[in-house]
N, C-alpha and C positions, 0 to 999 in steps of 0.2 A: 423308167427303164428297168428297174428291178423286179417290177411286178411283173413286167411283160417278159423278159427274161428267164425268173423264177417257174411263169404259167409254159414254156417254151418246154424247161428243164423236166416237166413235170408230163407233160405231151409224150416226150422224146421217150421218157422212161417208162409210161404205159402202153407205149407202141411197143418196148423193149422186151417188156414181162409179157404182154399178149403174142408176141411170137412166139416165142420159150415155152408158154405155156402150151401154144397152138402146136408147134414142131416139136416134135421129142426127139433127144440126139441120139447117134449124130449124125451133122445135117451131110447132104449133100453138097456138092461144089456152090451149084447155085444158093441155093437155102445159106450155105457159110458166108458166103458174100453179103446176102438179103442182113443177115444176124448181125457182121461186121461192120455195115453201113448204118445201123441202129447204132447200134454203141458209141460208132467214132460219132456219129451225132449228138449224143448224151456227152461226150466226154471234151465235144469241141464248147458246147453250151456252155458245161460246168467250169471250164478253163477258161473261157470267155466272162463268167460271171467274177472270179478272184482277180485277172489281169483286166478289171476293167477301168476306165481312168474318169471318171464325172466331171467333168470342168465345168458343167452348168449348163443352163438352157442356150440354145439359138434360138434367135428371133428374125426373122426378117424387118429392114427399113427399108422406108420410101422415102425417097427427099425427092422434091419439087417446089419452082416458082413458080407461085400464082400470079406474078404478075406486081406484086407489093412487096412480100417478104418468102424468104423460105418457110417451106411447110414439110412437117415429122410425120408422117404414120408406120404407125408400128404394129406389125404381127404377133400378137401376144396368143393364141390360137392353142398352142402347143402346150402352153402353161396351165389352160384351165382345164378343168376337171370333165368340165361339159363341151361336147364339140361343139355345140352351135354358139358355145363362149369365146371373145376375145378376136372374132373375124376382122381382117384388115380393115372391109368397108364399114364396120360400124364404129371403127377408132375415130376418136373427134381428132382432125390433127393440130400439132401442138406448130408453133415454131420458138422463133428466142424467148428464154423465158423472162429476159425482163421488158421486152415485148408486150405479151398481153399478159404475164405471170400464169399460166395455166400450164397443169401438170397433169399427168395420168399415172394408170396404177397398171400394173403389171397385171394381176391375174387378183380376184376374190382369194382365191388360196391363200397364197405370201402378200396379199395386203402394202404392199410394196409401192409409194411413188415413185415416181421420176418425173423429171423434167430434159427437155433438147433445147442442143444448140448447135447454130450449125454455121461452120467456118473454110475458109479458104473460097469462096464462090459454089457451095454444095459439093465438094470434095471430100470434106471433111465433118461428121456428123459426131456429137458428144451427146450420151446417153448418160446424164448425172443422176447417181442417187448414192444413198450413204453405205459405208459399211460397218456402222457402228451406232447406236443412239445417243452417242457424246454429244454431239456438236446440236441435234435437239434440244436438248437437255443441256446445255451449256447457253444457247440460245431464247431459250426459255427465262432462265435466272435473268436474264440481263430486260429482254421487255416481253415478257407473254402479257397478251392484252384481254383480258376477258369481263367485260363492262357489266355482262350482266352477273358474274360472280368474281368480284375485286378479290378476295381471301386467293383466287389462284394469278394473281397479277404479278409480273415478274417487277423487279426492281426499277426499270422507267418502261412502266406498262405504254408502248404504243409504239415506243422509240421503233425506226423503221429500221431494216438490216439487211444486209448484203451478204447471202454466206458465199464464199469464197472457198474451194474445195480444195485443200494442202496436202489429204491424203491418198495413200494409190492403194485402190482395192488390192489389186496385183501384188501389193508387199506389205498388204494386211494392214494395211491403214496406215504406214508409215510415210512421212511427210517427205517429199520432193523439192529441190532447188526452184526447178521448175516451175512446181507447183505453191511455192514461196514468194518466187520472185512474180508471178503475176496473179496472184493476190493484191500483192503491193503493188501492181502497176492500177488494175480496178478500184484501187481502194480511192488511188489520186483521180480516175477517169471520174468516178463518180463523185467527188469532195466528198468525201465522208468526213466525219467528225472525231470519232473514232475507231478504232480496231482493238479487237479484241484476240488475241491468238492465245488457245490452250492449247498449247505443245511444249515440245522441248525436251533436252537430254544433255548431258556433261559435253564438257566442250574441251580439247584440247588449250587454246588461247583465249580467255574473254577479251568484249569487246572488239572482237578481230573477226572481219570474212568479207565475201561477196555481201551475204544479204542483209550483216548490218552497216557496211555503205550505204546501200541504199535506203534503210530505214534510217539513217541521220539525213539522207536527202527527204524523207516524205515528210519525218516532225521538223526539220530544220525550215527548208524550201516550202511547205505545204502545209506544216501547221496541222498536222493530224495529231493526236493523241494516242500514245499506242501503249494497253498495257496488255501483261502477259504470266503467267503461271510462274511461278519461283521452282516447282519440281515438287516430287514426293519421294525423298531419294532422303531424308533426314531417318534420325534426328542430329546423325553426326554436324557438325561444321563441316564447312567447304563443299557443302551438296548443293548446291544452288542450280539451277539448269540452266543453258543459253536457249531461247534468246534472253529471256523474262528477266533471269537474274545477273548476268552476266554483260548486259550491253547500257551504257549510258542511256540514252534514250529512247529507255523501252524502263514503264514503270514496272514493276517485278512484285509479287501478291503473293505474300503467305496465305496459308489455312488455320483459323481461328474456329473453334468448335464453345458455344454459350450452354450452360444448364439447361434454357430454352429447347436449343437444337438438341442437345444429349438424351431431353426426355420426348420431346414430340419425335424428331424426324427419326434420330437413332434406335426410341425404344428403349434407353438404358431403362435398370430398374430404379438402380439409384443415382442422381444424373451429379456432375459433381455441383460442389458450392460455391467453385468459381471456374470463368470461363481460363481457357488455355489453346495454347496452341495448337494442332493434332499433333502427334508422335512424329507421326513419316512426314510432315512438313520441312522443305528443304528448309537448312539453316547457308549463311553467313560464313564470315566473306567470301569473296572472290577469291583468286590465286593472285589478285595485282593490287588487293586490300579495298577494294569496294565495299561497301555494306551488304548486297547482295539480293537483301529483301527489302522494299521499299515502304510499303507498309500492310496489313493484314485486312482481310476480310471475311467471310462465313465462307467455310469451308464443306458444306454440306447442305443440300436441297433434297426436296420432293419436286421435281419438275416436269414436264412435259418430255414422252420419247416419240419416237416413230411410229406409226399405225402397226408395221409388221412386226414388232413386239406384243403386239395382242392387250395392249394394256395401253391408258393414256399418261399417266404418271408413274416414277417411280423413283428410290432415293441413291442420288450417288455423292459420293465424295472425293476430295483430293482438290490440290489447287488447280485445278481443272474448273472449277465448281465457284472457288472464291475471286479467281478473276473475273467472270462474269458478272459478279456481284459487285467489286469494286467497282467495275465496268459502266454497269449500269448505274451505279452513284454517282460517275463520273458524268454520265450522260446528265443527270438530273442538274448538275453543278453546271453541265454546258448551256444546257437548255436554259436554264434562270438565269446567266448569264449575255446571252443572246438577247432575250426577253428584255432585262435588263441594261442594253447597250453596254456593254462591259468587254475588251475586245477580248476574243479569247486564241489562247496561244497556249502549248505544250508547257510553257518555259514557267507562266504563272498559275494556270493551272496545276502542275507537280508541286509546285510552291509551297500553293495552296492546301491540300491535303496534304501533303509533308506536316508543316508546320501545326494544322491546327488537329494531328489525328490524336486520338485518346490513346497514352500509353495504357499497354497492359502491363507492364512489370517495371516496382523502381529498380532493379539490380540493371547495371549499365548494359551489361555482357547481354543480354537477355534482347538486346536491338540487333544481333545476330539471327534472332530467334524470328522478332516480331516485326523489326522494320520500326521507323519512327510508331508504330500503333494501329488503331482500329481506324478506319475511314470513318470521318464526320463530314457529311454532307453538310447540314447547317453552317456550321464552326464554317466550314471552309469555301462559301458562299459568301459569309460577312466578309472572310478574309479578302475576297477578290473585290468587293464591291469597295473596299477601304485601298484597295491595289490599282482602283482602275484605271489615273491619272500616269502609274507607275511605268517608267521603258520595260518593255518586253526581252527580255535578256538572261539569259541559263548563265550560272557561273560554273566554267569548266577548272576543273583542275588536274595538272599533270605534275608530278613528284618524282624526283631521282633523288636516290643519295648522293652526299657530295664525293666527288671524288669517282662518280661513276655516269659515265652519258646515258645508259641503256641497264635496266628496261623502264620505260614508261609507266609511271603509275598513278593507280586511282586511289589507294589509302600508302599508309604503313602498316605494313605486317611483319613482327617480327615473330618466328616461331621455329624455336630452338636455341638448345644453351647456349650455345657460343656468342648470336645477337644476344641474349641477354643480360652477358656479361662484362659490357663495356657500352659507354655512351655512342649514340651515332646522331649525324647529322644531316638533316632534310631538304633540301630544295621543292618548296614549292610555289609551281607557278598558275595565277589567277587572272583565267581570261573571260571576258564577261563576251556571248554569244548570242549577236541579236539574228532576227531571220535574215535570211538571206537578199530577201527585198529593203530590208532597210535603209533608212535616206543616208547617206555621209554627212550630211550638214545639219539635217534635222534630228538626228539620231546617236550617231556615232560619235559625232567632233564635241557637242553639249554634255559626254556624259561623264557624268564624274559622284563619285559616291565615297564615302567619308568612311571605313571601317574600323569598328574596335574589334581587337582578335580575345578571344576568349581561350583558353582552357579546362577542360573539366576536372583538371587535376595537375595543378602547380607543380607538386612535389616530384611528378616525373615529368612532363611536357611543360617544356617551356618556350617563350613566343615572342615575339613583337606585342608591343599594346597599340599599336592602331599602322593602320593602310591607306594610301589615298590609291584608288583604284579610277583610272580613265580605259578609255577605249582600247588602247592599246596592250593593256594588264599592267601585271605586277608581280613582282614574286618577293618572297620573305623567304626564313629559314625555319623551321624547328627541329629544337634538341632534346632526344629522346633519352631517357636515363632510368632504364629497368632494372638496374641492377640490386635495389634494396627493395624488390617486389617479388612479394611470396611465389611458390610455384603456381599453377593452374594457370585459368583466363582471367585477360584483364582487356579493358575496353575503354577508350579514351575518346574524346573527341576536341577537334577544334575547330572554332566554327566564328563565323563573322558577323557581326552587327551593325545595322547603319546608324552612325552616329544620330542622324537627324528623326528619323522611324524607327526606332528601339519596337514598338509593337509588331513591326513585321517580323521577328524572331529572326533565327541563323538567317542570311543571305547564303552563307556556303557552308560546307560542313567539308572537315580530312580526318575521317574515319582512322583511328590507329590500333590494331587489334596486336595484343604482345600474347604469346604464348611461351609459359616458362617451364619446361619439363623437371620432371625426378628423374635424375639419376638412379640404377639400379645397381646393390652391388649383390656379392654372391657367387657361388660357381656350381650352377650356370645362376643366371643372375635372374631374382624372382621377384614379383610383386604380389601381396597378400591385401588382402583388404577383408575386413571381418565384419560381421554385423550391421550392413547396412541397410535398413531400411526403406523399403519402397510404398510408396499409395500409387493410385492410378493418376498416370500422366507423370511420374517425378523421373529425372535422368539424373543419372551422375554421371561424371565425368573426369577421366584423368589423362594427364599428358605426359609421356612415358619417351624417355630420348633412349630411343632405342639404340644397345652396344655394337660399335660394332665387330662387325664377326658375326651377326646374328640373322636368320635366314629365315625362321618358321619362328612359330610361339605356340605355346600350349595352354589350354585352359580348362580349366576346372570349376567348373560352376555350381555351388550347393546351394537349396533354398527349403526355406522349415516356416515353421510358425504361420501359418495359414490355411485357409477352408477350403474355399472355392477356387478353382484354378485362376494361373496366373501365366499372362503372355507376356513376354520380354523382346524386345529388339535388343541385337548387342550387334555394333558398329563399332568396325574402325579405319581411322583414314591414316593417310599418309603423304605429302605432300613434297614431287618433284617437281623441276623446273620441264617444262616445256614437255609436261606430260598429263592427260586425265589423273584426277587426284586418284591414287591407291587403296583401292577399299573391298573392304571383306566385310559381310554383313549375315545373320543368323533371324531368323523367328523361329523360339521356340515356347512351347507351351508346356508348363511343370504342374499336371493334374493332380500332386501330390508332392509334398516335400520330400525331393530326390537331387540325385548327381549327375550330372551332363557334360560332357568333355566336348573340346571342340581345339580343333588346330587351324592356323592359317599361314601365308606366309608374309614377310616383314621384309624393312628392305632396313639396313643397320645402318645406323649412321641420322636417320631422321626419324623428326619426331613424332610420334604415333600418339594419335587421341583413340582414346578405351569410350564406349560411351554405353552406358546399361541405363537402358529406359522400359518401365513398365506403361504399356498399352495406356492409353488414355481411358477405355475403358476397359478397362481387367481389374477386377477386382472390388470394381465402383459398390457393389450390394453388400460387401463385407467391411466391419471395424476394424479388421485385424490387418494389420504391415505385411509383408512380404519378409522376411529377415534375408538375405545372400550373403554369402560366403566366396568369394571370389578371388581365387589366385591366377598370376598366368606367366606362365616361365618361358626364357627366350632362351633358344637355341641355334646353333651354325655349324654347317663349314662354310669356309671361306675357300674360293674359288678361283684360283690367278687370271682365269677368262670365263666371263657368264655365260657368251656363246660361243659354243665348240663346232668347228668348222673342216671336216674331213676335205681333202682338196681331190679326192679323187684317184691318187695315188694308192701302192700298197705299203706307206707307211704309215705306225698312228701315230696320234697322240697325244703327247705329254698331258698330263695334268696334275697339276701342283693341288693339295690339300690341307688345308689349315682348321684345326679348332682355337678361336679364339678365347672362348668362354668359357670353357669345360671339356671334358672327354665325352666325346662323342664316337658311334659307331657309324665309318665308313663303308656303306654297301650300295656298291655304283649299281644304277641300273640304265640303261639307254633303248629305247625303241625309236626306231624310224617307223614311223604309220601312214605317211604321205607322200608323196610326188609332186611338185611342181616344173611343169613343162613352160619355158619364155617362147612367147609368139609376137613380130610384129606385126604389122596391117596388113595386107593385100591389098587395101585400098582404103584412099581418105578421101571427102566430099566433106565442102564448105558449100553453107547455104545460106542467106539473110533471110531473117523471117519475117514473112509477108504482112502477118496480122497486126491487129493494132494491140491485141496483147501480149503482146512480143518487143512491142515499143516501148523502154524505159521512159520513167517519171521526166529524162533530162531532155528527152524525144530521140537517143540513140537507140539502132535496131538491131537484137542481140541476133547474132550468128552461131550456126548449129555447125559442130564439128561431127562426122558421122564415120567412124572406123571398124571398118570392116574384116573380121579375123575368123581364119580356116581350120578346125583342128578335125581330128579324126580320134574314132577311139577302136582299137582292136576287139576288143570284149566293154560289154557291159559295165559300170562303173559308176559311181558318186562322185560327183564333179563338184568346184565352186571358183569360178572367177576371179583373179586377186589382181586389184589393181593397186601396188605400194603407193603412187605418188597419189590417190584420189581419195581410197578407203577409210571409212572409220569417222570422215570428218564429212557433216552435211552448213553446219552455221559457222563452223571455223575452219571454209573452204574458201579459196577465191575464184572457185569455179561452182556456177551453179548447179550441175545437171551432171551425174554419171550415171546414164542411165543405161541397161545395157538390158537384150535379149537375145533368146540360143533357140534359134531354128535348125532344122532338119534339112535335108537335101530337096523335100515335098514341102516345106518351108510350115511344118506343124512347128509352133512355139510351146516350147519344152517347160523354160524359165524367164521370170523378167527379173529384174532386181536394179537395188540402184547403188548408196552409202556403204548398206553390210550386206555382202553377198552372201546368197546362203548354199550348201548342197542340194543340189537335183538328180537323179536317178538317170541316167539316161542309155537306153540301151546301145549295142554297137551300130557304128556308122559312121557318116560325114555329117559334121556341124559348123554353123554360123553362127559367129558371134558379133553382132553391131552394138557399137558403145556410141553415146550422144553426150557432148559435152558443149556446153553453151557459154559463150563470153561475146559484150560486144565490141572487143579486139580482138580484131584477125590479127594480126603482129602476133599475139600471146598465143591464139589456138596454131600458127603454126607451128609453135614449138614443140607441139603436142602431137604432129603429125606422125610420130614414130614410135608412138609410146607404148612400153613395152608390158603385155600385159600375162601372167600367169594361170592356168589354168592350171588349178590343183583336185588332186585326185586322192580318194580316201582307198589305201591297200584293205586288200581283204585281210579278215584275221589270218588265217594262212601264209598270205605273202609278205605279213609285217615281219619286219627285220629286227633281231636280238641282237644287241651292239655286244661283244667280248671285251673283257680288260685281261691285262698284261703287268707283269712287272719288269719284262724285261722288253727290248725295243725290236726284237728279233720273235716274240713269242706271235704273232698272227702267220710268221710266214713257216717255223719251225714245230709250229703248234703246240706248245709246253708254256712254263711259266704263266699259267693264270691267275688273274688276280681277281680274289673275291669278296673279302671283307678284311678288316683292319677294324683297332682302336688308334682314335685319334689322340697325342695327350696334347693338352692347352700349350699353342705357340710354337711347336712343333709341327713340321712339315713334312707331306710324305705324296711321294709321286708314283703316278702310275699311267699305266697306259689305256687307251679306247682303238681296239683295230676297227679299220674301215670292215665293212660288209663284203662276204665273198661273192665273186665275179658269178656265181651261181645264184648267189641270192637276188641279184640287182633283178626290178622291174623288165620282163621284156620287154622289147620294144623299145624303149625308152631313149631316146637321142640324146647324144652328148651334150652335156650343159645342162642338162637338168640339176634338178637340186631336191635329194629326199631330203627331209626333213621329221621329224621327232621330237620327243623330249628325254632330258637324262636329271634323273633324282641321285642324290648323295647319301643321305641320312636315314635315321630310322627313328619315327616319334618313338619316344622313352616314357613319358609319363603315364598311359594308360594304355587300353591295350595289348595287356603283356603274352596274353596266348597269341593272338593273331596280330602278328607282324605288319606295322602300317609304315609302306615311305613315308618320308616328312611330306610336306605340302610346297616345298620348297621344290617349283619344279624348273628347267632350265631352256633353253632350241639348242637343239645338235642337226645340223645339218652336213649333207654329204653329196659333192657332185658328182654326175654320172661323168666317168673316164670316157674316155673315146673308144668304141668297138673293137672286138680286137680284129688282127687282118686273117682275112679268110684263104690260107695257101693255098688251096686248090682252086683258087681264082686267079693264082698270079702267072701270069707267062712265063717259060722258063724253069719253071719247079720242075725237078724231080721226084721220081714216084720215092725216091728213099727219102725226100725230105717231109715225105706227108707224113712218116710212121711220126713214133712218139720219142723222146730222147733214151727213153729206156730200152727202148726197138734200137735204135741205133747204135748204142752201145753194146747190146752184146751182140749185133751183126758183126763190132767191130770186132769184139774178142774173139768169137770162130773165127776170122781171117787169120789173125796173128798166129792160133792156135794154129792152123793150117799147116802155117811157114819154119815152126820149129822142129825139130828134129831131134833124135834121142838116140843118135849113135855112139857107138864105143869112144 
């Protein structure tokens, strides 16, 4: 389009100049017209070419029965370069593609497969192909088969594979309930053996949602194997991603990087001397004290991508990469076990690599890191084949403290002072979990297993010394006693043995991870650390109970004594209950010993891990350390309400200010930048889905909720969707699918989006918005029938709204007493005011009940930066409802024309009368 376009622009403009030249001015009536019609055509071209929008090619399809199955042909015509390329009648047609497995190619140009399927009775046509070369190249690692050159043979070169599509072009490869949940439905249609999923993101609750019910139904019920990607969201702790690290039964796969790989696939120059883990590999535990990571694999290949890459191999990393690999081990363990007569099952298989993988590090803490170890294929081959008389049975564990019913847990974690400074005590309970086919008489009633309890560390965990465990479980106690253990990490374990088969190692393991922070003192209160030394790959790490009162932090990062540059990750987390872990994260590269500042903010009162890791490869070709010099000082106010909430009213207010720590300089700032408008439905449509991949593993047929919402926009605008009860959450959701699209009144589709909605540009007019939500309880989607969804809207700079402060409670309407900065002194409170926005400012248009929305900062970083003034980073939501319109007098029946004037019209109307009536006689 752009050529043809450009070649248009370029027409229009020589038509333009050859008149000009040809007429000399000036023109005539006609001739000025002839001249006019030139230009407005150059100038409609030329504004057609900047407002133009590419959404990609159109193709035409065919679908037809021949009589056996559906048949694809597709018009690729348009694509190719040569017009007698890509004609309808010369496309081979395709139909299902596990059918005959034949696939075609878009155009010679983009080198692009696809493959079709087609559903609903020929209604419904799927044109799959990829948007990325991951899932190649991840599929590769696991079985690329190439017999006549083995050197490119993936890890169970032959192994057959089912790709299963989870991502939506439409939202740039991000993964769909949807397209989650039937995955897992093909995965059981076809018995597969295993699955393999590289995805994943932080999770609000592990352990918890729609789609891992159902993947306890397919490894439970169905005996699949399912491993999956731990994240690359490290090296802090608590980074682990769901599904991979986060769900019982889903094995979970760090990234382990060999001197091997360092020097073949990566190129280092100098590769290191011993293997490790990657840097950004997610770490350990859970938020419910899980281990996290199950065990490690190669976290980097040279594999196979897509044709339209223009290239057939290339190297990627991440655990993305080391799942596949364990994956593929995995298959080779199932395979030899099949072969073998060995029954195989999720429960003994995990067992089994569990138990027999090669640690990488004796320090304990470091199985946050790495998982029990490297996958041993061999080792853990023997191990099954010495297993195979053995009941197939997971030992589950669930833990409370005593003295508390809720929450449910998979370790003990304790992290922070206060757990550290007094003993606490465990309940935990041990239920041994056989499939779900299993006999009651042959299986269940017979089982009984003899346990001795171990601990890794006497002086603080203490236990029972043995368990008789039957079908029913069992539970024990243990007493935790941190309080004579040094600050940092500490990593415990407790774990069971069968009296009679000591060789089979732990039967169970309760993960206990204790974190002991340093208290900071000081005013404001600082942490210094000097002289540490870094190689490539080393982290350090501190646990820092943050004061509170404290809001932001500041840091100052020095680094000397070195050559060649040096890359650092600096992470820190933080850890709330019934929230994504808190984290702020930096890559920075120091090409010379220098100074680096960095602020972020903190939330006070919890305890913050500091983590400084240098690049696994940075620095690998030099002898020389990294030296850093690292301080980071906490700072606050404290705040009597986080969110400030205007009611819409013309009064403000109050807010209360506190320095806890130090004197700080209060300089409020507040902007509303947004709009959010509440819409409900105009209409709801329930539908049961016809296909069979719409039918759960249990054979129930999930139901589509379809809500249908009207909004208009007066002017042009950046819009984005918000749905509170749905957003943010896609694996710790218990509804599959919020999928949603925004058509036009001519039904053009603007936006799709699903989990994170994003902004889209949309000019003025009437739009639709349908949202799809899938459960297969109707009871539950009806409750959904009204749900209330937001459309929020980004103010132009212009119409962003500057909040006012006050110090007295009458200063918005008197317009005096402003307030603008203060010194805070520690412990000392000082109040002021926030007026609402004037009735001039408000958004037009805007219907009552809205809600602008903003943020309001308090502080000013102090430690760096001293010419140019930086808010803290501490930033807060200030939101404000839209009041109710005011009433329109000259609408009302019964007014008077003297009521229209204005109070100050009427006023001195009223004084000339009086004036009138006096008189000034003797």
């Amino acid at each position: 389009w752009d050529e043809e376009n450009q070649e248009a622009i370029s027409g229009a403009l020589k038509q333009l100049n050859e008149f000009e030249k040809k007429h000399s001015k000036p023109y005539d009536a006609k001739l000025k017209k002839s001249q006019e019609d030139l230009q407005n055509r150059l100038d409609c071209l030329r504004k057609q070419a900047d407002g133009f929008d590419d959404r990609g090619p159109v193709i035409d399809v065919v679908v037809w029965h021949d009589g056996d199955v559906w048949r694809v042909a597709v018009d690729t015509q348009g694509l190719e370069d040569k017009k007698d390329s890509g004609k309808l009648a010369d496309f081979v047609p395709l139909t299902n593609y596990r059918i005959e497995r034949k696939f075609g190619i878009f155009s010679k140009l983009d080198a692009c497969s696809f493959v079709a399927n087609v559903y609903d009775d020929g209604n419904l046509v799927s044109i799959v192909t990829d948007c990325s070369p991951h899932a190649t190249h991840v599929a590769g690692i696991a079985a690329a088969f190439h017999p006549e050159e083995p050197v490119l043979n993936g890890v169970a070169p032959g192994a057959q594979l089912i790709s299963c599509r989870i991502g939506d072009t439409r939202l740039g490869s991000m993964e769909t309930g949807t397209g989650l949940v039937r995955a897992l439905i093909a995965a059981v249609e076809h018995k597969c053996d295993l699955i393999n999923m590289s995805y994943g993101e932080p999770a609000l609750l592990p352990d918890y949602g729609r789609f891992i019910d159902i993947v306890n139904e397919v490894v439970d019920k169905h005996r699949i194997i399912f491993i999956s990607s731990a994240g690359n969201n490290g090296p802090a702790l608590n980074t682990v991603g769901a599904p991979g690290g986060t769900s019982s039964s889903i094995i979970g796969i760090g990234a382990y990087v060999s001197p091997a790989m360092a020097a073949g696939a990566h190129c280092v120059v100098q590769p290191p001397s011993e293997g490790m883990e990657y840097t950004w590999s997610s770490r350990g535990p859970t938020a419910d004290g899980d281990l996290g990571v199950s065990i490690s694999a190669p976290g980097g290949a040279v594999a196979p991508v897509p044709t339209w890459t223009l290239q057939s191999r290339m190297l990627m990393n991440g655990t993305s990469m080391s799942s596949p690999s364990a994956c593929g081990g995995v298959a080779l363990l199932v395979s030899a076990m099949k072969a073998e007569g060995i029954p195989v099952s999720p429960y003994t298989v995990r067992k089994a690599i569990e138990n027999t993988a090669s640690s990488i590090s004796d320090a304990p803490e470091e199985k946050l890191t790495t998982g029990h170890g490297l996958l041993q294929v061999d080792r853990a081959y023997e191990y099954a084949r010495q297993a195979k008389k053995l009941p197939l049975v997971s030992y589950r564990i669930s833990i409370s403290q005593v003295g508390k019913s809720i929450p449910k847990l998979r370790g003990i974690y304790l992290r922070g002072s206060n757990s550290c400074q007094q003993t606490s005590e465990w309940t935990v309970q041990l239920n041994p979990k056989f499939h779900d086919d299993a006999s009651n008489l042959e299986q269940l009633v017979p089982f009984e297993e003899c346990l001795q309890l171990h601990s890794t560390d006497s002086s603080v965990i203490n236990i029972p010394e043995y368990i008789l465990l039957t079908n029913n479980g069992r539970s024990f106690n243990i007493v935790v006693n941190p309080v004579n253990i040094s600050s940092g990490l500490h990593y415990y374990e407790v774990y069971g043995m069968d009296c009679r088969a000591p060789w089979r190692g732990p039967i169970f393991r309760v993960p206990i991870t204790i974190i002991k922070p340093i208290a900071l003192s000081g005013e404001p209160p600082v942490l210094s650390l000097s002289k540490l030394y870094f190689k490539s790959g080393h982290i350090e790490r501190r646990f820092i109970n943050v004061p509170i009162g404290a809001s932001w932090a500041e840091v100052t990062m020095r680094t000397s004594a070195f050559d060649t540059p040096r890359r650092f990750f600096l992470d820190t987390v933080q850890m709330c209950p019934l929230k994504r872990p808190i984290k702020w994260e930096s890559v920075v590269t120091f090409s010379s010993p220098s100074i680096k500042n960095f602020s972020f903010p903190v939330e006070g009162g919890l305890t913050l891990e500091l983590s400084i890791a240098q690049f696994w490869s940075s620095g690998n070709a030099s002898h020389e350390p990294t030296c850093v010099d690292f301080e980071i000082v906490f700072h606050g106010i404290f705040i009597d309400q986080k969110v400030i909430a205007l009611d819409g009213s013309e009064s403000p207010m109050r807010i209360v200010a506190r320095s806890l720590l130090a004197s700080e300089r209060l300089v409020p700032v507040a902007t509303l930048n947004k709009i959010k408008i509440p819409y409900r439905p105009v209409d709801s449509n329930f539908c049961p889905l016809p296909t069979s991949r719409d039918r759960l593993p249990s054979g129930k047929q999930i139901i589509a909720l379809t809500l249908t919402y009207k909004f208009k926009l007066e002017d042009g605008a950046e819009v984005k969707p918000h749905l509170p009860l749905l957003n943010n959450r896609i694996y710790d959701n218990k509804f599959e699918s919020q999928f949603y699209r925004i058509s036009d009144s001519n039904k053009c589709v603007y936006s799709s989006g699903d989990v994170y909605p994003s902004y889209v540009k949309l000019p003025k007019g009437e739009y639709t918005l349908q949202l799809y939500i899938r459960h297969e309880n109707v009871q539950i989607l009806e409750k959904l029938k009204q749900l209330v969804l937001f459309i929020e809207r980004k103010l132009e700079k212009k119409d962003c709204i500057q909040l006012s402060f006050y110090s007295e409670p009458d200063g918005p309407i008197i317009g005096n007493a402003a307030f603008k900065s203060s010194v805070l002194v520690p412990g000392e409170p000082e109040a002021f005011y926030v007026g609402p926005p004037s009735r001039e400012k408000l958004p037009k248009g805007a219907p009552p009940g809205s809600v602008l929305v903003g943020s309001i900062t308090y502080g000013i970083v102090s430690s760096f930066n001293k010419k140019d003034e930086q808010h803290a980073p501490a930033s807060y939501s200030i939101l404000c409802i839209i009041p109710p319109s005011k009433v329109d007098d000259t609408k009302e029946k019964g007014v008077s024309v003297e009521t229209k004037k204005s109070i100050s019209e009427r006023l001195n109307d009223e004084g000339s009368r009086h004036q009138d009536k006096v008189s000034f006689g003797p």
